[in-house]
N, C-alpha and C positions, 0 to 999 in steps of 0.2 A: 489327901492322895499323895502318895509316896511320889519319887522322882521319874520310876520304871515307868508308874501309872499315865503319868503327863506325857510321856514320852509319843507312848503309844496313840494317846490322843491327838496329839500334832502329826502326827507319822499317817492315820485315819484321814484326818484332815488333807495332809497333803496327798494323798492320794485322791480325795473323793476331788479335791481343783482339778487336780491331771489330766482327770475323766472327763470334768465337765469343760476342759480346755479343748480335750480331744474332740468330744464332741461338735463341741462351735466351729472346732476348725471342719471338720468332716460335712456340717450343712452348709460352711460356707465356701468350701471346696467345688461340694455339691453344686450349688448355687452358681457358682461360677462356672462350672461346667455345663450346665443349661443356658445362663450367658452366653457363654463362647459359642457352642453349637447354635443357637437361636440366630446370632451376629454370622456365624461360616452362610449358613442357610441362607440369608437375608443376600448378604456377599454373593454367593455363588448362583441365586438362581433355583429356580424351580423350571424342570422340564413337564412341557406340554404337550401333553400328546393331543394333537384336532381333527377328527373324522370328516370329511368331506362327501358328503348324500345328495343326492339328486330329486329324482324321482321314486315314486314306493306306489306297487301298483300288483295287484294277486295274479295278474294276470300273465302267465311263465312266458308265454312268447316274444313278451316286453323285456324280460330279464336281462340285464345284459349290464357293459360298463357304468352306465349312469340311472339304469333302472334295478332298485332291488325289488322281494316281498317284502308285505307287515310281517310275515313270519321271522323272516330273515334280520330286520328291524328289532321285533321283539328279544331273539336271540341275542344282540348285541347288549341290549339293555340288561337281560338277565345276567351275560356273563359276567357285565362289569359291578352289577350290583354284586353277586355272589363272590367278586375278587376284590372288595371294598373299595370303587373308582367313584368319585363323587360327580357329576355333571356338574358346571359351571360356566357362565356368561362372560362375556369380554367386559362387561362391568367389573366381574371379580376379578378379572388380569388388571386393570387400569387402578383400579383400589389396592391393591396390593404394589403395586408402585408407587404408591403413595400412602405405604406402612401398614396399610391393610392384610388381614392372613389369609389364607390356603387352605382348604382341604390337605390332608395327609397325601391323597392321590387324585389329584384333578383330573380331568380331561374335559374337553370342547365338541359337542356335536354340532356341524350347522349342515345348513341344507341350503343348496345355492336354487339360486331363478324365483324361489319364489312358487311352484306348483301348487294347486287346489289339493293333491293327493296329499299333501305335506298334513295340509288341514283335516281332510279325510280318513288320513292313516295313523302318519305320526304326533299326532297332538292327542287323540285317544291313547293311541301309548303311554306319551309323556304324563296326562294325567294320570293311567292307572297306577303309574311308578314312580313317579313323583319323580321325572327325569326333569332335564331342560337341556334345551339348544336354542341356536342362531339361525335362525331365516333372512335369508336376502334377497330380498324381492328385484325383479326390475321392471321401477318404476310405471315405465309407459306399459306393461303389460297387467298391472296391479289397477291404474286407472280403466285401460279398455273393459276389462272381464266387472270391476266396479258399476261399468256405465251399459255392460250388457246384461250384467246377472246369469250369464251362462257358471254353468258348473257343470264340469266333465272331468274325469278323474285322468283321462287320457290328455289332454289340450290345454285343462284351461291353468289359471293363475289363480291364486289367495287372493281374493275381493280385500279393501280395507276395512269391511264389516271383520270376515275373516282374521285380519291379521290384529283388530282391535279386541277382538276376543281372548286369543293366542297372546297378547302381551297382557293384557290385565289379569291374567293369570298369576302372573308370578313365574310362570315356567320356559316362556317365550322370548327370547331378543328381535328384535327388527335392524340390521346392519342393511349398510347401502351399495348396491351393486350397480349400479350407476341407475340413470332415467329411461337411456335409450343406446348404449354403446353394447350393447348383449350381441356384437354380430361381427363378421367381417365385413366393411365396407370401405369404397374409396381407398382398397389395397390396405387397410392397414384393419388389424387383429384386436378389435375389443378398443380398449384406451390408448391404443399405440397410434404414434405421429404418424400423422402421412405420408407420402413419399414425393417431395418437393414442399409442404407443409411451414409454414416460418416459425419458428417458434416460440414466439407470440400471438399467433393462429391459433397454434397450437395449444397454447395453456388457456385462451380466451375460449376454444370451443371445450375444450376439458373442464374449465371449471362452471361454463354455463351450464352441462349436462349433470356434473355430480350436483351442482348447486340448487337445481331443479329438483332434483331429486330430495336433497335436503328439505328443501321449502315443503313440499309435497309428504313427504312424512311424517314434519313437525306439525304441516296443519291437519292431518289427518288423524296422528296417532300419538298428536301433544308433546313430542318430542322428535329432536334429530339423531341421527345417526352417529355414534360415536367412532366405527371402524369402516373400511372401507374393501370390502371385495372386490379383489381383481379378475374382473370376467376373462376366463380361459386364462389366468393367472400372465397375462401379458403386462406390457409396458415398454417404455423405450426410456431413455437414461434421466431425461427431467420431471419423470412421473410423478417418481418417491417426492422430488422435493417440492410440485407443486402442490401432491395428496396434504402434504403435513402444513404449506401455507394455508391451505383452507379450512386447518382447525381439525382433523381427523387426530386421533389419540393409537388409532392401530392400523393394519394393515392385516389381512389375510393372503396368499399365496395360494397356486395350486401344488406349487413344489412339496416331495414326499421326504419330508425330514422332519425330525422332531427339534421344539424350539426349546430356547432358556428364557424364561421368564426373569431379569432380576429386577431390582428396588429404581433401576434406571428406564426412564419412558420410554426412551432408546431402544430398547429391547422389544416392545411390541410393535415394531416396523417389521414387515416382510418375516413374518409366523407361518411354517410348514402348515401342511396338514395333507391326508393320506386316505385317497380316493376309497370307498367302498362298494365295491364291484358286488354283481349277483356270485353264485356258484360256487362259494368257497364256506368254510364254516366260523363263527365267532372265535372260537378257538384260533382258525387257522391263521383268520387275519388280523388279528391282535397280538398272538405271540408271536406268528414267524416275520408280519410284516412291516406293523410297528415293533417287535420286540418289546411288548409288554411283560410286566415281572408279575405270573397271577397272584 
């Protein structure tokens, strides 16, 4: 082979490394840019959006702030299935704080008190759709309706038959809204001190009540309560930090904001969530009031 010949061979050669240099550098450019976004993501947080439900009852005269329809219910589930929103448990917030993933688009339903309708209405739902939410029972209203066996779609409460069915599913949470604080009593709102109250009183009758509560769940339903509802979303300034002495991992709020989830446990203290009213449409109240992106 003449000198031209070799030439061009080396010449082949160094071109066909160039290529395959470019390349490596390009998947691991690549590679590192799924890194980096992966690490922002992790950093910044995931925002959560969490529906706040009450009651569900067909019946229109009930309809109102804290009463919607199963229609109305269904709706909500269609639009977010059709705008790919994934339902998920405060299990999957607390897992993900401790490097656990996400859906692409979470969101949180839960249904506060605890209602028999919840059983009645919304858990046929959840099965057809393979949804989930968070129920939060209270307590002393979960043992009475247990020890009466009434079921009325208007009055009563989720039996722990009821709510042991709803969690062995897979699609149900059980969260604790306290035992017996569901009221205003003794001047003060839900879990708020009282007014002359010492406060040491104060955290001894707070923590008998949610502690109760606790006990009472774990032996009913094999486990305890990992988040903590705050009935009529009250509190007075030493709440947060007695909730988080007795081992709670979350908080829920009635306040209407949407939260950031990040890799910090910190973050799942005092989480929005945004009341779902009768009268308005899926649509309405998902774009205009959370500002959801369909």
């Amino acid at each position: 082979m003449d000198t031209r010949g070799k030439g061009r061979i080396f010449a082949l050669i160094r071109l066909d490394l160039r290529v395959l240099a470019l390349g490596a550098l390009t998947v691991l450019l690549g590679t590192l840019a799924v890194v980096t976004a992966s690490a922002m993501a992790a950093k910044d947080g995931v925002e959560i959006p969490i529906v706040m439900y009450h009651s569900v009852l067909k019946d229109e005269k009930y309809h109102g702030k804290y009463v919607i329809s199963p229609a109305e219910l269904e709706n909500d589930i269609l639009y977010l299935k059709k705008h790919g929103y994934t339902t998920i448990l405060m299990e999957d917030l607390i897992n993900y704080t401790k490097g656990g993933s996400l859906p692409e688009k979470p969101i949180l339903l839960t249904f506060d008190d605890g209602y028999y309708n919840n059983y009645l209405y919304a858990f046929p739902l959840a099965k057809q759709y393979r949804v989930k939410f968070v129920i939060s029972p209270i307590g002393r209203y979960t043992d009475l309706y247990s020890e009466s066996g009434e079921a009325n779609g208007y009055y009563s409460h989720a039996t722990w038959e009821h709510l042991r069915e709803m969690t062995e599913s897979g699609l149900v949470e059980v969260q604790n809204h306290s035992y017996d604080m569901h009221e205003q009593r003794s001047g003060a709102l839900g879990v708020k001190q009282r007014t002359g109250e010492t406060d040491s009183a104060y955290k001894a009758r707070l923590t008998a009540d949610l502690g109760r509560a606790q006990e009472v769940f774990k032996a009913n339903l094999g486990k305890a309560p990992s988040t903590f509802v705050y009935p009529f979303g009250a509190m007075s300034k030493s709440t947060p930090d007695i909730i988080k002495e007795m081992g709670f991992s979350a908080t829920l709020l009635c306040r209407e904001k949407v939260s950031t989830v990040t890799r910090d446990p910190e973050s799942l203290y005092a989480l929005g969530r945004f009341l779902r009213e009768s009268g308005i449409s899926s649509k309405e109240f998902f774009e205009n009031k959370i500002n959801l992106s369909p």
